[in-house]
C-alpha positions as CSV (number, residue, x, y, z in Angstrom):
1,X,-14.2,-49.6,-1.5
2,X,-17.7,-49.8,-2.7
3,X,-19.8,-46.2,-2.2
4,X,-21.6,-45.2,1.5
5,X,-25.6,-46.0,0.8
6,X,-28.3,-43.3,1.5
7,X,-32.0,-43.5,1.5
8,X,-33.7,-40.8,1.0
9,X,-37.9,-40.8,1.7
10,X,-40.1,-38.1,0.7
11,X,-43.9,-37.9,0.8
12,X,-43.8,-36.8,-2.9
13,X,-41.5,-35.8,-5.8
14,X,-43.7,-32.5,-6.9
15,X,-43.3,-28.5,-8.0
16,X,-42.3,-27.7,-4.6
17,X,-39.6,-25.9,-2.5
18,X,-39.5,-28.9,-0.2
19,X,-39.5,-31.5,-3.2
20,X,-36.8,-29.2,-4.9
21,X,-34.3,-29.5,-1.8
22,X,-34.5,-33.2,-1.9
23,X,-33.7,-33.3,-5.7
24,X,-31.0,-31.1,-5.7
25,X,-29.9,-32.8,-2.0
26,X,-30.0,-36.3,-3.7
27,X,-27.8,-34.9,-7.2
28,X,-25.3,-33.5,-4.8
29,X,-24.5,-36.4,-2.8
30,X,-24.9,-38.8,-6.0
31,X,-22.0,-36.6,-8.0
32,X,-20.0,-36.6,-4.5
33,X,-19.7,-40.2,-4.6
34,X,-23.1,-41.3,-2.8
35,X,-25.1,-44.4,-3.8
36,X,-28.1,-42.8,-3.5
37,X,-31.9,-44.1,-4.1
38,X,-35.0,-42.0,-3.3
39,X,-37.9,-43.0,-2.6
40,X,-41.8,-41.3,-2.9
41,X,-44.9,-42.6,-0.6
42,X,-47.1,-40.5,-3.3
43,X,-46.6,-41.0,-7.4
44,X,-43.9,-38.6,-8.5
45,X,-45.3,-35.9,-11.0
46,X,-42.4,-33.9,-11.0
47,X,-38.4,-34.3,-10.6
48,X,-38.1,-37.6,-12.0
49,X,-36.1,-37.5,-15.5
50,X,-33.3,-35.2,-13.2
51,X,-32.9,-37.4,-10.8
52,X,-32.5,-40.6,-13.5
53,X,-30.8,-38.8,-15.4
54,X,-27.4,-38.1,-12.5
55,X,-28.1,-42.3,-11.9
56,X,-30.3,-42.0,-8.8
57,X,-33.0,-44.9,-9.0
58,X,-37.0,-44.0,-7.7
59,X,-38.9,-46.1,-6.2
60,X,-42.4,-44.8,-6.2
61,X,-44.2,-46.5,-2.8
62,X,-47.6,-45.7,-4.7
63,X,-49.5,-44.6,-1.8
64,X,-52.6,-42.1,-2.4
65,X,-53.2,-38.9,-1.1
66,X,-55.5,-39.1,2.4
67,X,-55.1,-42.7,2.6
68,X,-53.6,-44.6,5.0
69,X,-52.1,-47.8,3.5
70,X,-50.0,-50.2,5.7
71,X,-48.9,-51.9,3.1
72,X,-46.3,-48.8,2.1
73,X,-44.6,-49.6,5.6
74,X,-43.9,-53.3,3.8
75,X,-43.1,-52.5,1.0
76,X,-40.4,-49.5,2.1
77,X,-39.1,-52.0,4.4
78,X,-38.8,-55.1,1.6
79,X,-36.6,-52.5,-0.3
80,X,-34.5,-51.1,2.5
81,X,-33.3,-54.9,3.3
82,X,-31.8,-54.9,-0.6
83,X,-30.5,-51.5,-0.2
84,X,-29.2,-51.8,2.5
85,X,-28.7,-48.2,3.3
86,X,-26.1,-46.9,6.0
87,X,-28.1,-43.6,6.3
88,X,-31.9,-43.1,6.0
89,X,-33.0,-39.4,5.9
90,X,-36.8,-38.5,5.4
91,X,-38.1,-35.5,4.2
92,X,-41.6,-33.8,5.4
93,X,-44.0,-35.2,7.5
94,X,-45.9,-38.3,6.3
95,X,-42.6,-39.9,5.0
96,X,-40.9,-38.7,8.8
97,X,-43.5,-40.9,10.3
98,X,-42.9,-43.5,7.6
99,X,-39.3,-43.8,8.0
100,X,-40.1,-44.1,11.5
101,X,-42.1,-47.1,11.8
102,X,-40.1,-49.1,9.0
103,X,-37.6,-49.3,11.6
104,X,-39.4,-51.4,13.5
105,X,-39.2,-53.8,10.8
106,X,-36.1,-53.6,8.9
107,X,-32.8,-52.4,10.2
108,X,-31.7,-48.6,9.3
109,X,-28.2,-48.1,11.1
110,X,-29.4,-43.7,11.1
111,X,-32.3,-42.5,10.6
112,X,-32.4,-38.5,10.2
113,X,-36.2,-37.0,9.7
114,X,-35.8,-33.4,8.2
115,X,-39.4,-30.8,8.8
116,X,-39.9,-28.3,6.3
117,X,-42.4,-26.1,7.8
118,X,-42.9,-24.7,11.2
119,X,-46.5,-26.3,11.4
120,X,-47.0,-28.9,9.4
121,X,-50.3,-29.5,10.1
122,X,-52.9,-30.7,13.4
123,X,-52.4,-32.1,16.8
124,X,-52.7,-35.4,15.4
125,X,-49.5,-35.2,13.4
126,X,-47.8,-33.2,16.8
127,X,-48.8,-36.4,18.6
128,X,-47.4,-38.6,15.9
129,X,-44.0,-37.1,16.7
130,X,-43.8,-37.4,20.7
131,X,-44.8,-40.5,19.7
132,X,-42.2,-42.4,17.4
133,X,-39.5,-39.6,18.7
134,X,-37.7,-42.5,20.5
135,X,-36.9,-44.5,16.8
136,X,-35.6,-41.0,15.4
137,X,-31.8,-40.4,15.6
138,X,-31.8,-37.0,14.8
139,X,-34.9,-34.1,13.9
140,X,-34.0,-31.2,11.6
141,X,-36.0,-27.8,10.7
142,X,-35.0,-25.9,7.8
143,X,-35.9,-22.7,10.2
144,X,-34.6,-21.7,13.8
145,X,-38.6,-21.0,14.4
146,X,-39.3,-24.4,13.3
147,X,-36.2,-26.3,15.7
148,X,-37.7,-24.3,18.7
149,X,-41.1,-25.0,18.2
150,X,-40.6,-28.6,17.9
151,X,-38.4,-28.6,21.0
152,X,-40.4,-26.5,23.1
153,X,-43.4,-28.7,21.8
154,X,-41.5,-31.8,22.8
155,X,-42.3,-33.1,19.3
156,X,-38.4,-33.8,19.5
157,X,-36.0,-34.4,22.1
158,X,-33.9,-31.2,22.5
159,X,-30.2,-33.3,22.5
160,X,-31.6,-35.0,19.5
161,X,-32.4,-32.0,17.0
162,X,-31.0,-29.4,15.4
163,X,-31.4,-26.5,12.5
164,X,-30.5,-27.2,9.1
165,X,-31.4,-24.8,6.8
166,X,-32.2,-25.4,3.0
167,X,-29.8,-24.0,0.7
168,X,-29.6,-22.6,-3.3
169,X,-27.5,-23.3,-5.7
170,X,-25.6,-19.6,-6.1
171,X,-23.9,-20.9,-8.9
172,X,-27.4,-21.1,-11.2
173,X,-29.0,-18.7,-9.3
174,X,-27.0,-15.4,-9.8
175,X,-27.7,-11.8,-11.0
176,X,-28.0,-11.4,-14.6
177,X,-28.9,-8.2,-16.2
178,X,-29.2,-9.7,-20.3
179,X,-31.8,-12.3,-18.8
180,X,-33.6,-10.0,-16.9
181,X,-33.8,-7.2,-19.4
182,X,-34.7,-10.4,-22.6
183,X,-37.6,-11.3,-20.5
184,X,-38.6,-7.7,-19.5
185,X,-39.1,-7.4,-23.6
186,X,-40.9,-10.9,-23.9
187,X,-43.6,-9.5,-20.6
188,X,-43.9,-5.8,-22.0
189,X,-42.7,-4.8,-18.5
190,X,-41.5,-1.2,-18.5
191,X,-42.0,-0.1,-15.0
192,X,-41.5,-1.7,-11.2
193,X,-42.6,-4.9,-11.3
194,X,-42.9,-7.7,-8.1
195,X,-42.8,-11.1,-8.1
196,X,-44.5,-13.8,-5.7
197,X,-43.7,-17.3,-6.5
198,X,-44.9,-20.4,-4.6
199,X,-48.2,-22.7,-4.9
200,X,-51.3,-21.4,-4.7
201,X,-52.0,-22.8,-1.1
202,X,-53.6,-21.6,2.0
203,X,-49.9,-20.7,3.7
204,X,-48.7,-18.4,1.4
205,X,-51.4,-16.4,2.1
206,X,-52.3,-14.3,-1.4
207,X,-55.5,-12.7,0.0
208,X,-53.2,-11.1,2.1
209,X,-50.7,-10.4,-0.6
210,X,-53.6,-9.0,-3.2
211,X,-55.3,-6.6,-0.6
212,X,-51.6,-5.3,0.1
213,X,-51.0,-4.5,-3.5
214,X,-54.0,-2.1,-3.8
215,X,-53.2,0.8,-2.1
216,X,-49.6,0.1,-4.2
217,X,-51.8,-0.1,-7.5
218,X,-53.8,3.2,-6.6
219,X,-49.9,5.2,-5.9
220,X,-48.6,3.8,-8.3
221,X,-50.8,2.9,-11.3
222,X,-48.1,1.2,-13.4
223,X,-47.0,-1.2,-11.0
224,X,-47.6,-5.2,-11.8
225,X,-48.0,-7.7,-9.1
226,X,-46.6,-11.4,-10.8
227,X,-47.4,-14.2,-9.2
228,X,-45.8,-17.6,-10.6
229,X,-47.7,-21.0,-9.6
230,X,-50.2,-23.1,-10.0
231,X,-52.9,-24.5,-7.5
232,X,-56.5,-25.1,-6.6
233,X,-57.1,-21.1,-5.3
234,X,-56.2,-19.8,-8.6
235,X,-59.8,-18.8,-9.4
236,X,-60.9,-17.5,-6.2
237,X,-57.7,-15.1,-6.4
238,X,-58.2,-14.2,-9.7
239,X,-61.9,-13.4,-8.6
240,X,-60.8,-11.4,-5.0
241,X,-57.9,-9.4,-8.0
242,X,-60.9,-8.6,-9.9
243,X,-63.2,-7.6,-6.4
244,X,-60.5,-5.2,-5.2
245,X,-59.9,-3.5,-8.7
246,X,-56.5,-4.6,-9.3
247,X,-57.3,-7.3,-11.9
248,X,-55.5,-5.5,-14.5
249,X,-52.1,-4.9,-11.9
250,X,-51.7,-8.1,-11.3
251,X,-50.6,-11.0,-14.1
252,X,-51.7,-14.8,-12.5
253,X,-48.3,-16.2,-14.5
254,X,-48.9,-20.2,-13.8
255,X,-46.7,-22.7,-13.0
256,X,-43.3,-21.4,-14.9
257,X,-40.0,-23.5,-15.4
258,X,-38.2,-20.2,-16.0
259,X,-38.4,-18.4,-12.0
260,X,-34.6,-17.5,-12.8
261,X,-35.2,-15.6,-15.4
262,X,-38.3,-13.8,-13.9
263,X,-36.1,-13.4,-10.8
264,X,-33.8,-11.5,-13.3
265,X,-36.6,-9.1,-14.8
266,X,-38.0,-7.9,-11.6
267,X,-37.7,-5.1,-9.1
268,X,-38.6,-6.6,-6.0
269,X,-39.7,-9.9,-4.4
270,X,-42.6,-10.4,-2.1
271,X,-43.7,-13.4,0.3
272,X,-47.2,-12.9,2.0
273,X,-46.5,-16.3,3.6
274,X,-49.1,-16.8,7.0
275,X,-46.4,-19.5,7.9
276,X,-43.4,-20.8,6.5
277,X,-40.1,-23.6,6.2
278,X,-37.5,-21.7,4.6
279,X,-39.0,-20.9,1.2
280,X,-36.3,-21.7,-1.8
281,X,-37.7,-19.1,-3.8
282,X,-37.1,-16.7,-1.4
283,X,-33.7,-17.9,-1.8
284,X,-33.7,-18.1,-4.9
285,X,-34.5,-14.1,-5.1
286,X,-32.2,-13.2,-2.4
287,X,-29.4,-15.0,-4.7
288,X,-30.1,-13.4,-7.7
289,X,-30.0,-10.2,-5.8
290,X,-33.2,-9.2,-5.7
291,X,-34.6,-6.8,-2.7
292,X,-37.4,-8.6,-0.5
293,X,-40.5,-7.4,1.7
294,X,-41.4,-10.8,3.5
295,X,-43.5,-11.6,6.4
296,X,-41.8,-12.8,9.8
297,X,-42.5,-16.2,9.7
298,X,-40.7,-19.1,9.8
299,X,-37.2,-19.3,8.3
300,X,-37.7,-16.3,6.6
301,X,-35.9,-14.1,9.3
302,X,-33.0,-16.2,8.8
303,X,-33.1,-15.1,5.7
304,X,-33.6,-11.7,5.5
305,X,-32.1,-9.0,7.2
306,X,-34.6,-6.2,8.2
307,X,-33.0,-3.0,6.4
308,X,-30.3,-4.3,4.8
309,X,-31.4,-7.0,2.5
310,X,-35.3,-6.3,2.6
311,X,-38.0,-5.5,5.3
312,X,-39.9,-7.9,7.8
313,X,-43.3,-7.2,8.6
314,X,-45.9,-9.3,10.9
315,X,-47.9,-11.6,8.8
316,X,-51.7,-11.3,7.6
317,X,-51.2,-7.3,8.3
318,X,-51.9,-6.3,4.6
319,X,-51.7,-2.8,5.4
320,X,-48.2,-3.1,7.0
321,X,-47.3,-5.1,3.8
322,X,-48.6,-2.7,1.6
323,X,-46.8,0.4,3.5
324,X,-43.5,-1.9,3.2
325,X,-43.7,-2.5,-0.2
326,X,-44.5,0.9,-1.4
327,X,-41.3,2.4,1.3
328,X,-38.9,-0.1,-0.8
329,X,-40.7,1.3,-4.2
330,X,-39.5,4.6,-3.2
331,X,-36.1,3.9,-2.5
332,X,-33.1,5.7,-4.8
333,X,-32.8,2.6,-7.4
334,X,-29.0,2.4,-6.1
335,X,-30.0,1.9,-2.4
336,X,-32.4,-1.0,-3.9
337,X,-29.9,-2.4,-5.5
338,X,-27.3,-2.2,-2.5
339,X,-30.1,-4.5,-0.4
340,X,-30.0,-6.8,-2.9
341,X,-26.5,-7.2,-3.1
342,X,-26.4,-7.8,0.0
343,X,-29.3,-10.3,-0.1
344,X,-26.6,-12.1,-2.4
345,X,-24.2,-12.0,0.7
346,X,-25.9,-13.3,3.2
347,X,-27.1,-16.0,1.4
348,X,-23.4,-17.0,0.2
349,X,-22.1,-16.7,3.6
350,X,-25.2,-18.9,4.9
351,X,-26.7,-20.7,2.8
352,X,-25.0,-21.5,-0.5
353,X,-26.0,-25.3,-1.4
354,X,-22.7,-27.0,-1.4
355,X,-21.9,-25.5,2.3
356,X,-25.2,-27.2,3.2
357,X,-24.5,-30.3,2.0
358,X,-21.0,-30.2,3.4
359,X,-23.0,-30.1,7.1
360,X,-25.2,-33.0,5.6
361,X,-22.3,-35.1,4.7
362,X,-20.6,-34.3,8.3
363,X,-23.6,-35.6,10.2
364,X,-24.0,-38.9,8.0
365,X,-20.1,-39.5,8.4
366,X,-20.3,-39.0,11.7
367,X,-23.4,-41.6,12.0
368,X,-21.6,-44.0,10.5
369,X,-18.6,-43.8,12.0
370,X,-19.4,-44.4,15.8
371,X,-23.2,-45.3,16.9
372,X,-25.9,-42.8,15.8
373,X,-26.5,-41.1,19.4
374,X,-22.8,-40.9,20.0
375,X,-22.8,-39.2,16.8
376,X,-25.9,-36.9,17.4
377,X,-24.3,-35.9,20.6
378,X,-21.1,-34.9,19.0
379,X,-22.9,-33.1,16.1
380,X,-25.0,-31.1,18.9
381,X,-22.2,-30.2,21.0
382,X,-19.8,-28.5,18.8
383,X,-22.9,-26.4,17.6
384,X,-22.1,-26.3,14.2
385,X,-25.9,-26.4,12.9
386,X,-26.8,-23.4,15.3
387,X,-25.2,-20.2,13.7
């Protein structure tokens, strides 16, 4: 019996927490028996020689950034008639709308679009969604924030949507003390250290994040601020480090292929975000058992649990982020390290990859077994993707 078929559109195969989901969504399914083939609207700069190398072909649409070009609908749909998928699930916003209208031109027996932020950007795009709802089967947010929003916004039809979180491999990401203390040696870190990893983007707000840290830098002198990632506001936040006097507390680390191992070497994580999906490095951290001060935005209470794994705090409120950062700072180190075991917990019970996937493979079963709104409906009504 020849393999069950599953598109699987994303605006672009880059460093990314979104882009990182799909890849490790796509190997998953591949090693579990999928045919799988994924396809990018943008030219793929990252992800690529992973996913050829666990057999997945990618198909790059070759679209550019800012530009709208028709032609990608023909294109996607000229493919998708070869394929022949029995599943099509899209991943973020441009390649939700995409999948979308390529249904009016090619048939897609289940089409799943998947939003990885609470706001994914102006009332044009919110429009987009009422718009094309009606050719979606089912609408997914990787927060309980995001699914509400989008209901309560009507951007999806509430018996039609549904929250599935991203999940983390807890396998890979684990704690280990010899990593941790190897890289503490390679760094010359000898005192608490935290980490921020993500792009160096607007919604993960680091003005916030830097103008926290310097009442933390003026208690305590020998704490370092890392922050792991690349992007176009690297300068200005190096300049706003150097305006607030904390240049030399704070270590601008770049784009890194190693955030395990960092995750390993440090004391405590911290996410500034303004709005969020459900960041995977804050996964990622909670995994490796590493306690969190995070903002309350977007997945991230799903996450976290306020004074057992980490503290919440309201975002853009630097003091309050500060004050949180330097209260977990002063915890006994084996009350810090009970939080983060049971960051590791929570995110086992909750959000361990292969339970994810497990919900993913339910809902396309169940797609393809009956028609796609009969299946939506019974997916929605045993309630198995509310928890």
């Amino acid at each position: 019996m020849p393999p069950p078929r599953i598109a699987i559109l994303t605006t672009g195969l880059a460093r990314g927490g979104a882009e990182a989901q799909v890849t490790l969504l796509a190997e998953t399914l591949s090693r579990r028996g999928w045919a799988v083939r994924v396809y990018s609207m943008l030219p793929p700069t990252a992800f690529v020689e992973e996913l050829l190398g666990s057999g997945i072909q990618v198909e790059n649409l070759d679209m550019r950034r800012g530009v709208a070009d028709p032609r990608a609908v023909f294109r996607l749909a000229k493919s998708l008639r070869r394929f022949k998928p029995h599943v099509m699930h899209c991943h973020m916003v441009h390649a939700n709308l995409l999948g979308r209208v390529s249904r009016l031109l090619v048939h897609v027996p289940a089409l799943i679009c998947t939003a990885h932020s609470v706001w994914e950007g102006g009332w044009w795009r919110d429009w987009a969604y009422r718009l094309t709802d009606p050719l979606s089967d089912l609408t997914t947010n990787v927060s309980r924030a995001g699914l509400t929003r989008y209901i309560d916004g009507k951007l999806a039809a509430e018996g039609k949507a549904a929250w599935v979180p991203n999940g983390v491999d807890v396998s890979h990401f684990a704690p280990d003390k010899a990593a941790g203390e190897r890289i503490r040696m390679q760094m010359g870190w000898d005192d608490f250290v935290w980490l921020a990893v993500g792009n160096l983007r607007e919604p993960k707000d680091y003005p916030n994040l830097l103008r926290a840290f310097v009442p933390v830098a003026a208690r305590e002198p020998r704490a370092l601020l890392a922050i792991a990632g690349s992007g176009q506001l690297r300068a200005s936040l190096e300049s706003l480090a150097a305006e607030l006097g904390i240049g030399g507390s704070v270590r601008f680390l770049g784009a890194r292929e190693d955030v395990r191992e960092l995750l390993q070497a440090v004391d405590g994580y911290v996410l500034s975000s303004a709005w969020e999906g459900t960041p995977m490095a804050l996964l990622e951290a909670c995994a490796c058992g590493v306690p969190v001060v995070a903002t309350r935005v977007g997945g991230n209470p799903d996450v976290v649990e306020d004074g057992v794994s980490g503290s919440l705090i309201e975002p853009r409120n630097s003091e309050a982020l500060g004050d949180a950062m330097l209260k977990l700072m002063a915890l006994p180190e084996g009350e810090r390290g009970a939080m983060g075991s049971a960051a590791r917990k929570r995110v086992e019970s909750t959000f361990s990859h292969e339970k994810i996937v497990d919900k993913w493979e339910n809902i396309y079963e169940q797609m393809m077994q009956t028609s796609s709104r009969t299946a939506v409906s019974r997916v929605l009504t045993g309630a198995r993707f509310r928890q």
